[in-house]
C-alpha positions as CSV (number, residue, x, y, z in Angstrom):
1,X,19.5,-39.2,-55.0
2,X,16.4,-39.6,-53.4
3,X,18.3,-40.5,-49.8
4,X,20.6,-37.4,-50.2
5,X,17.1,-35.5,-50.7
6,X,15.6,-36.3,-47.8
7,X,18.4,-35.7,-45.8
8,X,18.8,-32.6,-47.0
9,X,14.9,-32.0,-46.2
10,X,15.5,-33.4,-42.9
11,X,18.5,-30.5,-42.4
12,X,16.3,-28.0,-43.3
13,X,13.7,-28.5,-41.5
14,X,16.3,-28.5,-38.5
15,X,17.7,-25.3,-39.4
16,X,14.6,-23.5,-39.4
17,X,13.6,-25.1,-36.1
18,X,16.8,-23.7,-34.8
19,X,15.5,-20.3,-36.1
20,X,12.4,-20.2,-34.6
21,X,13.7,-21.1,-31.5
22,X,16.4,-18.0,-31.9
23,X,13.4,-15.5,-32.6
24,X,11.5,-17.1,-29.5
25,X,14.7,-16.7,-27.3
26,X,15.2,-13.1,-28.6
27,X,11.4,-12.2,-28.1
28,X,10.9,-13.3,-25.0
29,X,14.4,-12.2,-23.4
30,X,13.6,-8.7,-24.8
31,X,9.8,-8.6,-23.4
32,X,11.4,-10.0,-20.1
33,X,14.0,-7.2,-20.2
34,X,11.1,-4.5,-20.6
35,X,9.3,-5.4,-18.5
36,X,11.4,-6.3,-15.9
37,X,9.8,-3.5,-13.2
38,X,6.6,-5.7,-13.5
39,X,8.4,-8.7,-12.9
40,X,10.0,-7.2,-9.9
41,X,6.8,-5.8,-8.6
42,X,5.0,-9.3,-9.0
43,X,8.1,-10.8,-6.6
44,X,7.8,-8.0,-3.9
45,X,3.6,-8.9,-3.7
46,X,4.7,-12.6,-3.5
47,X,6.5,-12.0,-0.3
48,X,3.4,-11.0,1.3
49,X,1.3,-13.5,2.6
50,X,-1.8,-12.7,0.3
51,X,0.1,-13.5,-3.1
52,X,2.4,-16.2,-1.3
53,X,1.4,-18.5,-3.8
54,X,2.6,-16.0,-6.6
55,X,5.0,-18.7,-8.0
56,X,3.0,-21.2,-8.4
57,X,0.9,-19.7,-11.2
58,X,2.6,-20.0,-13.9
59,X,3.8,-23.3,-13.4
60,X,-0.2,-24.3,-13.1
61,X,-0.6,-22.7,-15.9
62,X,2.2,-24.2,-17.7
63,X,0.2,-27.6,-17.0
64,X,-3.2,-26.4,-18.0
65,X,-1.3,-25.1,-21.4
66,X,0.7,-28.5,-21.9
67,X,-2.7,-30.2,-21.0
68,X,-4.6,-28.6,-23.6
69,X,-1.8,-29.0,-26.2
70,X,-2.1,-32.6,-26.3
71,X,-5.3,-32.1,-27.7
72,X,-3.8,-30.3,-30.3
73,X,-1.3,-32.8,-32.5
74,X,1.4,-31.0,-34.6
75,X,0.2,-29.8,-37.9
76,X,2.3,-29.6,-40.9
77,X,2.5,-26.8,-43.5
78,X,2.6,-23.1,-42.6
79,X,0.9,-21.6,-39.4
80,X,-2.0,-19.2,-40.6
81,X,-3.0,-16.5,-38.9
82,X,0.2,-15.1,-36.8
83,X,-0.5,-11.3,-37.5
84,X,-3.4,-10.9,-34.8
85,X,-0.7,-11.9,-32.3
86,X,1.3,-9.2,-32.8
87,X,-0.9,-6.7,-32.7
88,X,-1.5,-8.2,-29.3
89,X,2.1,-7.3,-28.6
90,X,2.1,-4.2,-29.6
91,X,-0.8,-3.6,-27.5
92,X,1.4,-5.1,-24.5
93,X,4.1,-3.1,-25.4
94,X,1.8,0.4,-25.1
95,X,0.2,-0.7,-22.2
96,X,3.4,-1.7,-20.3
97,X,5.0,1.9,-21.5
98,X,2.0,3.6,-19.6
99,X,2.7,1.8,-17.0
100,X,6.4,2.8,-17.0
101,X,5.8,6.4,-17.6
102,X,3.5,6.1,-14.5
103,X,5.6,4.6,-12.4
104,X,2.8,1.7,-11.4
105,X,4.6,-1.1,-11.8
106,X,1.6,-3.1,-11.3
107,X,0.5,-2.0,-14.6
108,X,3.6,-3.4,-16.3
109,X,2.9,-6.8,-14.9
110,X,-0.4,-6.8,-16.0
111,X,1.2,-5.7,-19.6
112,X,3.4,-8.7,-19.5
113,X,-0.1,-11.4,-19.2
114,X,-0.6,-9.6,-22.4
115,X,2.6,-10.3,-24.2
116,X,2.4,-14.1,-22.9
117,X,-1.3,-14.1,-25.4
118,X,0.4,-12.2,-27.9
119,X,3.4,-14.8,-28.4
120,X,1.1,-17.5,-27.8
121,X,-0.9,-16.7,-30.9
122,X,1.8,-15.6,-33.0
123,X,3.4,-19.3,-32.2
124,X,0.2,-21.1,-32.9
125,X,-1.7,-18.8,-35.9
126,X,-5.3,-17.6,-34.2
127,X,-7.5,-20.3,-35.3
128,X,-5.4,-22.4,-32.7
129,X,-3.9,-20.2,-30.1
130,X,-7.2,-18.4,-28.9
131,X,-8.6,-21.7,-27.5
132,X,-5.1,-21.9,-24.9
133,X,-7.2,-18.6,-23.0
134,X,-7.6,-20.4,-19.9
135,X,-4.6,-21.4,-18.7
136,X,-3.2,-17.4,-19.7
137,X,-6.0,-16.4,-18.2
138,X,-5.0,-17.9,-15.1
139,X,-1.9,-16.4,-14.6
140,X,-4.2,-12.8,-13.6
141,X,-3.8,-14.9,-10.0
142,X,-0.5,-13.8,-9.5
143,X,-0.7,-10.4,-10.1
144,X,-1.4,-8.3,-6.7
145,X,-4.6,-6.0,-7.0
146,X,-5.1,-2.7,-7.3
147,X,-4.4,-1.0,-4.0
148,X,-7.7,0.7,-4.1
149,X,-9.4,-2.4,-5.1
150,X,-7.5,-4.6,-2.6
151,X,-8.6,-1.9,0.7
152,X,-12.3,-2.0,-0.7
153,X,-12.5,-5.8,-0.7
154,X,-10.9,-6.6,2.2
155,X,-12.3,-4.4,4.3
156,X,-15.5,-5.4,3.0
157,X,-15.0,-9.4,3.5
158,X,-13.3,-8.7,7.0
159,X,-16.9,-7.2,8.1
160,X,-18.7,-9.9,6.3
161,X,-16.6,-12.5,7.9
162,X,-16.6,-10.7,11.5
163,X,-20.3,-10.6,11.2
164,X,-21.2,-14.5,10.6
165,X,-18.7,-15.2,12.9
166,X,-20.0,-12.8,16.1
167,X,-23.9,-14.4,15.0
168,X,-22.4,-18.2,15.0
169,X,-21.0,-17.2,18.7
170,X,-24.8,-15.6,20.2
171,X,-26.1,-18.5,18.6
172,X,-23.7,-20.9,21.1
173,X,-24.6,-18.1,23.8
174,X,-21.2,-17.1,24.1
175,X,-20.9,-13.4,25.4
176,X,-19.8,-11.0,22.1
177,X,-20.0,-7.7,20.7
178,X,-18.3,-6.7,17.5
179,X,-18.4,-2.8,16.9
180,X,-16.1,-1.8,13.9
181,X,-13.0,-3.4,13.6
182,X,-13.0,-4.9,17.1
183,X,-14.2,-8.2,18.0
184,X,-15.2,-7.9,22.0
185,X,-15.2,-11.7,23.9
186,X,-15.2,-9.9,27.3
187,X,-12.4,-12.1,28.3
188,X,-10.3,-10.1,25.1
189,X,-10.8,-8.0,22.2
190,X,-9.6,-9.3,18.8
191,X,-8.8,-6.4,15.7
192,X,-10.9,-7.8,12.9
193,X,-7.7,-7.7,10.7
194,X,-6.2,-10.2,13.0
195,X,-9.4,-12.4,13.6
196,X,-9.5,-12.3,9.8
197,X,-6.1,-13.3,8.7
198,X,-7.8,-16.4,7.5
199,X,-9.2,-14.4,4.3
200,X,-5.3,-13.9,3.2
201,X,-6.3,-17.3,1.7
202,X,-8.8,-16.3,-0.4
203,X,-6.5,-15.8,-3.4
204,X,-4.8,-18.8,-3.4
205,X,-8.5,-20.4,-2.8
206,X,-9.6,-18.6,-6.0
207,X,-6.9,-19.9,-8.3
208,X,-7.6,-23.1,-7.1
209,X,-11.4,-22.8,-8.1
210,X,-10.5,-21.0,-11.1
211,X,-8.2,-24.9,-12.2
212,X,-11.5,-26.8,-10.6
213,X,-13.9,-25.6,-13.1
214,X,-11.6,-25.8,-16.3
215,X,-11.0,-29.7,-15.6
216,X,-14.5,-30.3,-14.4
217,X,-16.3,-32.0,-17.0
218,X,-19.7,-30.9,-16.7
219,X,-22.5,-28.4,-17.6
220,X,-21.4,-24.8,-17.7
221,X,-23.3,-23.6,-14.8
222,X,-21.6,-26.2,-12.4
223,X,-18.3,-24.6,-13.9
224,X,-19.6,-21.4,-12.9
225,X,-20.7,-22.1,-9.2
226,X,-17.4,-23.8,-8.6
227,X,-14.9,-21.1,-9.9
228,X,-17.7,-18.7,-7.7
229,X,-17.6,-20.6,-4.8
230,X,-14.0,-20.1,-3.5
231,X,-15.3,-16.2,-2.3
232,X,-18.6,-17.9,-0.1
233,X,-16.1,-20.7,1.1
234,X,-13.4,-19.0,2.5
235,X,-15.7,-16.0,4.5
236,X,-17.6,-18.8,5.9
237,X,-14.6,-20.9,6.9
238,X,-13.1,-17.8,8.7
239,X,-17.0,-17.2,10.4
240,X,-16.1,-20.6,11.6
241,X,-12.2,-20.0,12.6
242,X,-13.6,-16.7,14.7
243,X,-16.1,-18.5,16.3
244,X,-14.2,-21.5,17.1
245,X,-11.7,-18.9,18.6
246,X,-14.5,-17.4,20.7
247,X,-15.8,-20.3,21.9
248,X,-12.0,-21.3,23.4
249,X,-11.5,-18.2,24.8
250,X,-14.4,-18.6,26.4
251,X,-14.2,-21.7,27.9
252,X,-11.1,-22.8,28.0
253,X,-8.9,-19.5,28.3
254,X,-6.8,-17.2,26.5
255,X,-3.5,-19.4,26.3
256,X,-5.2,-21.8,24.9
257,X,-6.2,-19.6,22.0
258,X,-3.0,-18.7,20.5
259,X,-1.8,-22.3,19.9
260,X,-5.3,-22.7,17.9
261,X,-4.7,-19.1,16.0
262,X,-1.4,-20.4,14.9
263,X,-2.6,-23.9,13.8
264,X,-5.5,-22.3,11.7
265,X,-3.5,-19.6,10.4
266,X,-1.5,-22.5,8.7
267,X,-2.9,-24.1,5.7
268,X,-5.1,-25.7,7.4
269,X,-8.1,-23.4,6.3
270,X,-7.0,-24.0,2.9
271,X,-7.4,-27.6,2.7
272,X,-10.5,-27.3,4.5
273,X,-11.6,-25.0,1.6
274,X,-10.4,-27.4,-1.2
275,X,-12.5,-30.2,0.6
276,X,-15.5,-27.7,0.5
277,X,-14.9,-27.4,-2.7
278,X,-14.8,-31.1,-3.5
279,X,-18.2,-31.7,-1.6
280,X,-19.7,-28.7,-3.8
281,X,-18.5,-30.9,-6.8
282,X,-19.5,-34.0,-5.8
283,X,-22.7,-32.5,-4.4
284,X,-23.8,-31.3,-7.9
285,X,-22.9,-34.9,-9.9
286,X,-25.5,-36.0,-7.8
287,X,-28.1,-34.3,-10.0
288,X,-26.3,-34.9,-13.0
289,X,-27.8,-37.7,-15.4
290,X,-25.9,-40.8,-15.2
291,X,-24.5,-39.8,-11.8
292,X,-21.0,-39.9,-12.6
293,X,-18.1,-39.9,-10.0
294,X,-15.8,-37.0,-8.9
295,X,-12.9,-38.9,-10.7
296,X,-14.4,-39.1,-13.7
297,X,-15.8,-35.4,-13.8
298,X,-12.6,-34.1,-13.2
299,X,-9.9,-34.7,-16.0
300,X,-6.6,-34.9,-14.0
301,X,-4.7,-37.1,-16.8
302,X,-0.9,-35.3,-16.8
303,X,0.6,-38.5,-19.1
304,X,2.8,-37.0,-21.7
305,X,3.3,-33.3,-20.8
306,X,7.0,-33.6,-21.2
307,X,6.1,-34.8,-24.6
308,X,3.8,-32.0,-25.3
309,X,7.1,-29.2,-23.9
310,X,9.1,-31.3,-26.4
311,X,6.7,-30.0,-29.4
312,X,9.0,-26.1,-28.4
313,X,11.5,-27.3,-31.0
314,X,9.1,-27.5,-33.8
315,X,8.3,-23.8,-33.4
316,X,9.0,-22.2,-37.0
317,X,10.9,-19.1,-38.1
318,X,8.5,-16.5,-40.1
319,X,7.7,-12.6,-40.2
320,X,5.1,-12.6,-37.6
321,X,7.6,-14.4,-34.9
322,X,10.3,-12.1,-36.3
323,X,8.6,-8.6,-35.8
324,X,7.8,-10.3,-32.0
325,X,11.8,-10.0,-32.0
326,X,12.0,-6.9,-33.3
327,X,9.3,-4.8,-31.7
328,X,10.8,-5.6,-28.1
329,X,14.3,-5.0,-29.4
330,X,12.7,-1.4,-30.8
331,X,10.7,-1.0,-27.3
332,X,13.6,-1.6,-25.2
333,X,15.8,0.8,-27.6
334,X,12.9,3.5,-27.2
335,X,12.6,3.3,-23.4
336,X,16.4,3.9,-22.8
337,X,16.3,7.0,-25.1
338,X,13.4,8.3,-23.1
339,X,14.0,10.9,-20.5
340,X,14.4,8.8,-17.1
341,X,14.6,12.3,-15.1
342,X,10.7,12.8,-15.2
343,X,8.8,13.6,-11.9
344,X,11.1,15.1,-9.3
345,X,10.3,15.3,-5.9
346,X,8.2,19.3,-5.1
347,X,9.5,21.6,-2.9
348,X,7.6,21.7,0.2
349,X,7.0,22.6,3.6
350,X,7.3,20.3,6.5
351,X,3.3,20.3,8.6
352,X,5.9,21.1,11.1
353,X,5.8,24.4,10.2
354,X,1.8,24.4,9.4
355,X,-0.2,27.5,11.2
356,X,-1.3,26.7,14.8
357,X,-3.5,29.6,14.5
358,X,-6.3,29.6,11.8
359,X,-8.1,32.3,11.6
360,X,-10.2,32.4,15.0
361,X,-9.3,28.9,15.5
362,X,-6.4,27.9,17.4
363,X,-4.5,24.3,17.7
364,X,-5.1,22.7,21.2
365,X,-1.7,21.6,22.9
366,X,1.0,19.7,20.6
367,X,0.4,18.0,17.5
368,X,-1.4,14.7,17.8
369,X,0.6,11.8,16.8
370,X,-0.4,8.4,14.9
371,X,0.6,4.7,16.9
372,X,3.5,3.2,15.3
373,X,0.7,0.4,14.1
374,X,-1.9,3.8,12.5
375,X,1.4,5.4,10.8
376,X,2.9,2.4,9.1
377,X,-0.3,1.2,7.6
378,X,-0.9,5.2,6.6
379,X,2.8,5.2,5.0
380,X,2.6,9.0,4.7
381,X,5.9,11.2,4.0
382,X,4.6,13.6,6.1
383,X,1.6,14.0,8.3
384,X,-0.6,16.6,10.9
385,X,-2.9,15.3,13.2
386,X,-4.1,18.8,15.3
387,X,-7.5,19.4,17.2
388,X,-8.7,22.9,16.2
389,X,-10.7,25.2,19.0
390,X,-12.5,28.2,18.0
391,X,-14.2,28.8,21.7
392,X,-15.5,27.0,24.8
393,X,-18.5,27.1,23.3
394,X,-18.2,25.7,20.2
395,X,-17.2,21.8,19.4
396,X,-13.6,21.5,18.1
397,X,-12.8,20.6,14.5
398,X,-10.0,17.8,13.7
399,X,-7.6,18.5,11.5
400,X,-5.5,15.8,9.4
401,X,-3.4,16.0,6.5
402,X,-0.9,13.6,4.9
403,X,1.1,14.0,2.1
404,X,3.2,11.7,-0.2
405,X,6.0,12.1,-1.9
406,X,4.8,9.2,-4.5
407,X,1.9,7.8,-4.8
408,X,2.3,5.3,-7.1
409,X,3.5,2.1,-5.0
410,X,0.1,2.5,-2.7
411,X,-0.6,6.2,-1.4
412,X,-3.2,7.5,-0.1
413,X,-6.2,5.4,2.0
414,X,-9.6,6.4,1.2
415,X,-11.5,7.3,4.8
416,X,-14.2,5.7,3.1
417,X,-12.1,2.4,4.0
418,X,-10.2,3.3,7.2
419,X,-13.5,4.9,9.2
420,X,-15.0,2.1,9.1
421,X,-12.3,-0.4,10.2
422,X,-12.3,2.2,13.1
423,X,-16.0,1.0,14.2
424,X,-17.3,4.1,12.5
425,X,-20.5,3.2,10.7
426,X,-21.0,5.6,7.7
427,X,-24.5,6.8,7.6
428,X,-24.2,9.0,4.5
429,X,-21.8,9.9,2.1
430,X,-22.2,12.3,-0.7
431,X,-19.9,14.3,-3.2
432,X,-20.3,17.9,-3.2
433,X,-19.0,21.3,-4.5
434,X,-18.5,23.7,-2.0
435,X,-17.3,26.7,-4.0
436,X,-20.1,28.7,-4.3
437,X,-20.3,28.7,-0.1
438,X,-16.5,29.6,-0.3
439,X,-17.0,32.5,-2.6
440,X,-14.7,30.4,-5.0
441,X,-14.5,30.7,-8.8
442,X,-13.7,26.9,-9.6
443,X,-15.2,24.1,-8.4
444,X,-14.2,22.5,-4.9
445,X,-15.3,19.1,-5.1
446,X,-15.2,17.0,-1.6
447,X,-17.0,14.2,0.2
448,X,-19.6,15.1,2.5
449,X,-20.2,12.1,5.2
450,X,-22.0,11.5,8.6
451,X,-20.5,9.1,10.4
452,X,-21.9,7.4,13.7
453,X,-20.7,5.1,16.7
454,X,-23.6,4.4,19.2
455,X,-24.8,7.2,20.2
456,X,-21.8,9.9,18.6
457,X,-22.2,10.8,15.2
458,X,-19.3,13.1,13.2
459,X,-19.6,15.2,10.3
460,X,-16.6,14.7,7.7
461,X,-15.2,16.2,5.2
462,X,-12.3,15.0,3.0
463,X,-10.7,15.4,-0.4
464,X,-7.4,14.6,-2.0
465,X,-5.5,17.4,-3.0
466,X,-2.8,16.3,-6.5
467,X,-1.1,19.8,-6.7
468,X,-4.3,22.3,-8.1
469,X,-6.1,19.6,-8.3
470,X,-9.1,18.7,-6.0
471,X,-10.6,15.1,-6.1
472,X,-13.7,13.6,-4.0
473,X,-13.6,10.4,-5.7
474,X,-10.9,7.8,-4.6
475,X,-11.0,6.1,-7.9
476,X,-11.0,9.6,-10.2
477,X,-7.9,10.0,-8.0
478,X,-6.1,7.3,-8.7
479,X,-6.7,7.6,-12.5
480,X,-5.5,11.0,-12.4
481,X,-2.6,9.7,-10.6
482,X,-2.0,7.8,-13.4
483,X,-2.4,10.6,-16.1
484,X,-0.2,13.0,-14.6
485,X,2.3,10.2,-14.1
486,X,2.6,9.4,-18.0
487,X,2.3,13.1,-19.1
488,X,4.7,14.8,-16.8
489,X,6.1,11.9,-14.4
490,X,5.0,13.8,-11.1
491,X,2.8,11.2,-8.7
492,X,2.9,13.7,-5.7
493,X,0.1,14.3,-3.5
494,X,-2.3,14.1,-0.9
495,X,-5.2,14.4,1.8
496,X,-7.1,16.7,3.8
497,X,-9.7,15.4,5.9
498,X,-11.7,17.6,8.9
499,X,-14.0,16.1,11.4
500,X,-16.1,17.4,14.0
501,X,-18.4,16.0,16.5
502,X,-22.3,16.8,16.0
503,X,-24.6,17.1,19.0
504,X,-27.5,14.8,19.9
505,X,-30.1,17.6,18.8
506,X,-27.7,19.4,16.1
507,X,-28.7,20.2,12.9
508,X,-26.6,19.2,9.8
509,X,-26.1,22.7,8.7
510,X,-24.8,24.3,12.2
511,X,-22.0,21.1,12.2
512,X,-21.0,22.2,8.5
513,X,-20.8,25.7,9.1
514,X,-17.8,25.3,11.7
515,X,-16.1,22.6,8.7
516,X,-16.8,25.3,5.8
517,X,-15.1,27.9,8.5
518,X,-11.9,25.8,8.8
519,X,-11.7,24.7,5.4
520,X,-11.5,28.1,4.2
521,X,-9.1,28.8,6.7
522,X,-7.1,25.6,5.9
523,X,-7.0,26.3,2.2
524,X,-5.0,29.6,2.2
525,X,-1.5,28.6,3.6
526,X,-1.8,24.5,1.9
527,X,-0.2,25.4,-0.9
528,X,3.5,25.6,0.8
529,X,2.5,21.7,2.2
530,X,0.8,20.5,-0.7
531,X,2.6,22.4,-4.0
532,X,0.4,22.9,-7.0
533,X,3.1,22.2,-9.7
């Protein structure tokens, strides 16, 4: 009797087993199915070479999690604490719908980091499953950033990088000049996006840091510097790159050159990095008591992960695991009943058909147009590029405007980015509302900036224009981007940006006069180019 019990104990315990792996299955093919716009927004960033290294997150953090599990043995009884999980679900589940509605598939693939916490602690109870944050904290590496975010930091670590660089050349007395986004050697001129195409590493470099400091054993500041480092490492390395690149163009001659770009575009730069990154380690043990080696500061024991992936089949059935099941069944259900005609694309006018004559202003010869290079990166719908004369006696004013059908997969480029990759320096920048000056009953918020190369300086003024709606702030833009796209599923819109050149002796207020004049001007045929829903 007592061997017919166990047995029957033994089949039990197998059934439910088979159970929990049936709710698991169902859960996670039912998240996967959800949000499957995130996943394929995650596989179009890895094909650029800035997230290349996509894939390999989550099998790095697969290891980290198997890792830590063995130091977690299986525990028998009932798993406490499930619930908290799925409210991190449900939480995953909203926050990938506002994504959807939005059409920012980005934002669904950040939802879906969410779900992988949220069936992580439903599987383990809280108690457990809230010490396994690193490695799903990791897996933020393969998501591309915000597009916003992305232009800012770039940008800013290109000039950063150019800078060092062009400073390591004058020091080796080789003839430079960087101004903006151009790198001069005399002998050529290098774009800074394409002396910089080391940084494209940087993310790859990060994650790397990021797995450094988990396994380094030692004090928490040393974990800090090291998962900091990767940012310092990789500008400097492409300082070095640039002015390694200057120095054989210099010397040796420009053929020689693009056999060296191609080798150090490679991964070269990334092992270099990783051995920086080791000497920083090692560096520190130095002044840690006892004195201990690299090896035995870094934990790098993988024995018995395939053991530790084995543990899947003791996953339980229960009501925690089962609502996981349930509530990306009901999600999935919900989404198909939804509307999926939301946001249509406006009637419009082609900037074809935009007035050559404003007012007292009239457009000088044919419409200016962008190099193929200029109108790719812009990835406008539609665009006007005019120069805008009043009389021989007054400066012209530049006129640009670009519109986009949907702005959710990028949009529009802040000028607060692109003037300065054009070797414009901005010299001041401020948000302003220009109503009153217009006569205008609502505000008119725009940027305000002086801009300067050498000697020229520009006065600018820009906005984007998301159908009544005018925003100064590129960020405030992007989030209404995101509002209008969940409440009414229209992501339409644009920019209008004027420039005019300012005289050696001119005041501020005689160059903003002639912008106030055209904007005014400007404002009363947009509507036909840029709708207001």
């Amino acid at each position: 009797m007592a061997s017919s019990a166990n047995i029957l104990s033994v089949r039990d315990r197998e059934s439910f087993n088979a159970g929990g792996l049936l709710l698991l299955a169902l859960a996670t093919v039912a998240a996967g199915w959800f949000f499957i716009d995130g996943l394929d927004a995650l596989l179009l960033a890895w094909q650029t070479p800035e997230y290349s290294h996509g894939p390999l997150i989550p099998v790095l953090s697969a290891l980290m999690f198997l890792r830590e599990l063995k130091q977690h043995p299986p525990r028998p009884g009932e798993v406490p604490n499930r619930w908290p999980g799925v409210a991190v679900i449900v939480l995953a589940f909203v926050f990938g719908a506002l994504g959807k509605l939005a059409q920012v598939d980005d934002i669904v693939a950040y939802a879906t980091i969410i779900w992988v916490a949220g069936i992580v602690l439903v599987t383990m109870g809280w108690s457990r499953g809230w010490l396994f944050w690193p490695s799903v904290l990791h897996l933020v590496y393969m998501l591309p950033l915000p597009a916003t975010l992305y232009y800012k930091i770039s940008i800013f670590l290109q000039m950063v990088s150019s800078e060092i660089g062009v400073s390591l050349l004058k020091l080796v007395s080789v003839p430079v000049f960087l101004e903006g986004n151009i790198i001069d050697l005399g002998v050529m001129r290098l774009h800074v996006a394409e002396a910089c195409s080391g940084l494209r590493y940087l993310f790859p470099i990060m994650s790397f840091s990021y797995i450094f400091a988990v396994l380094y054993q030692g004090p928490r500041w040393h974990k800090a510097v090291l998962l900091l480092a990767a940012v310092p490492i990789t500008v400097f390395m492409n300082s070095v790159r640039i002015a390694v690149a200057g120095i054989i163009a210099n010397y040796y001659g420009i053929e020689w050159l693009e056999g060296f770009t191609h080798f150090f575009e490679g991964w070269v730069i990334f092992i270099i990095c990783i051995v920086l990154l080791f000497g920083l380690a090692r560096l520190m043990l130095m002044f840690h008591p006892g004195n201990p080696s690299l090896a035995d500061a870094l934990d790098l024991d993988t024995s018995g992960l395939a053991a530790q992936a084995g543990r899947i089949r003791l996953i339980r059935p229960s009501a925690a695991l089962a609502m996981a099941a349930i509530l990306g069944l009901a999600a999935l259900g919900l989404w198909q009943m939804a509307p999926q005609d939301r946001g249509q694309i406006v009637a419009r006018s082609s900037f074809g058909l935009f007035p050559t004559q404003l007012g007292d202003w009239q457009q000088r010869g044919p419409e200016e147009r962008l190099t193929p290079e200029i109108a790719k990166a812009l990835a406008a719908d539609d665009y006007r590029q005019a120069t805008m004369l009043r009389d021989a006696g007054t400066p012209p004013v530049g006129l640009f405007m670009a519109f986009y059908n949907d702005q959710s997969k990028g949009g529009v480029h802040s000028p607060e980015i692109c003037l300065p990759s054009s070797g414009w320096e901005i010299a001041k920048l401020e948000r302003v509302d220009i109503a009153p000056r217009l006569g205008l009953d609502s505000k008119f918020m725009l940027n305000r900036a002086i801009i300067q190369k050498g000697e020229s300086r520009m006065m600018v003024y820009y906005w984007f224009q998301q159908g009544e709606r005018r925003v100064a702030w590129d960020v405030a833009a992007k989030f209404f981007l995101l509002a209008d796209g969940i409440r009414s599923g229209q992501t339409d819109g644009g920019i209008v940006r004027l420039t005019t050149p300012m005289g050696a002796d001119e005041s501020e207020e005689s160059a903003e006069a002639r912008l106030l004049d055209m904007t005014r001007e400007v404002i009363a045929p947009l509507p036909r180019f840029m709708p207001v829903e």
